[in-house]
PABA-864204 format. One line per field, with one value per residue (C-alpha): residue in three letters; x, y, z. Coordinates in steps of 0.5 Angstrom, whole numbers, plus 500, padded with zeros to 3 digits. Layout:
BEGIN
aa <- c(ALA:...)
px <- c(X:...)
py <- c(Y:...)
pz <- c(Z:...)
//
This chain:
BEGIN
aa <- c(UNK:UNK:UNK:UNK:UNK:UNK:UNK:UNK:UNK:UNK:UNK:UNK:UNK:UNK:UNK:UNK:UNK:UNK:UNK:UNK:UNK:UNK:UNK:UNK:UNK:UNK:UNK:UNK:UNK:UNK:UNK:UNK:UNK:UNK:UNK:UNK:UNK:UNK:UNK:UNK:UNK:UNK:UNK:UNK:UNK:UNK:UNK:UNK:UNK:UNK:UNK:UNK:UNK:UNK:UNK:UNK:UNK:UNK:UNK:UNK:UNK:UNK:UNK:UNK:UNK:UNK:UNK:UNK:UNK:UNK:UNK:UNK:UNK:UNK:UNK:UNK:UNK:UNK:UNK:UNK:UNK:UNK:UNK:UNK:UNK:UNK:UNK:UNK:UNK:UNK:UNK:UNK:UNK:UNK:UNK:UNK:UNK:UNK:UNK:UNK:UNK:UNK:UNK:UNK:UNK:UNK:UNK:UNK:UNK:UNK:UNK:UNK:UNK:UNK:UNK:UNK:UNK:UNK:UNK:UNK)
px <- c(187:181:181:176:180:187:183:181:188:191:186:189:195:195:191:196:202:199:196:203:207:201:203:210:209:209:202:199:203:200:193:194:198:197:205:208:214:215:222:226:226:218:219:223:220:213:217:218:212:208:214:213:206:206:210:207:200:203:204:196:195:200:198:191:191:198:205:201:194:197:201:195:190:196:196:189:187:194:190:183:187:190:183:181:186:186:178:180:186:183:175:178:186:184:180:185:190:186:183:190:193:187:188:195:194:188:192:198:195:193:199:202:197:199:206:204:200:206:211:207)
py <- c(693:693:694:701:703:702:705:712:712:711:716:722:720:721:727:730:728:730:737:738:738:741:747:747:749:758:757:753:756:764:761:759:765:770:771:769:766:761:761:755:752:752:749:744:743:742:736:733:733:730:724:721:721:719:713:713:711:704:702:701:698:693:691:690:687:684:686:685:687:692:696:696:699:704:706:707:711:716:716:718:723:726:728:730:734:737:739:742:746:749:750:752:752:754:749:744:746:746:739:737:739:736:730:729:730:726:720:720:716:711:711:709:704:701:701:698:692:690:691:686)
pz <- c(113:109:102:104:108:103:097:102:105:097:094:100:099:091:093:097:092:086:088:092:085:082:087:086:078:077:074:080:085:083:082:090:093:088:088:081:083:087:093:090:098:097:091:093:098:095:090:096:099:093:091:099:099:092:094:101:097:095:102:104:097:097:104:103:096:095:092:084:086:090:085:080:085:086:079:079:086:084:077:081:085:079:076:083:083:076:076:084:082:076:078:086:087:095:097:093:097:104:102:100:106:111:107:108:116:115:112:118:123:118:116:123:124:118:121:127:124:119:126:129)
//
């Protein structure tokens, strides 16, 4: 894996991650729907989502850079993706939700690939 293809798979995934724990706060989660409350399984379900794509994220970025390069990159790329998410979710809280859902699809099969590449 390169290190472009890494850094777009991480900043998707930490996209992701980040705007799923956004969207499982009250406030964000009225913004998105327009319910003020939000059920307790969607948000349970939305703190899980985002923690495994956050941890998810540091897979490519190790792979690409190494172990200590790697966690570094991580670090950086979930920080990018927490502004994005941050300018997104206050300016556009819809289109937040649909770039993170479409970034999140959109990361799986980069994810599988990189699955196969490590079995091999």
């Amino acid at each position: 894996m390169n290190t472009l293809h890494a850094s777009l798979l991480a900043l998707a995934l930490g996209f992701t991650g980040m705007a799923a724990l956004a969207f499982a706060m009250d406030r964000h989660y009225e913004q998105l729907t327009g319910r003020y409350e939000i059920p307790l399984a969607q948000r349970w379900l939305l703190r899980c989502v985002g923690t495994v794509a956050l941890v998810a994220a540091v897979f490519p970025c190790v792979a690409a850079w190494g172990a200590t390069v790697g966690t570094v990159a991580w670090l950086g790329w979930i920080s990018v993706a927490a502004l994005a998410v941050v300018g997104l979710v206050s300016a556009a809280p819809r289109w937040a939700g649909l770039v993170a859902g479409l970034g999140g699809l959109g990361a799986l099969p980069g994810l599988v690939w990189l699955w196969e590449a490590v079995q091999r």
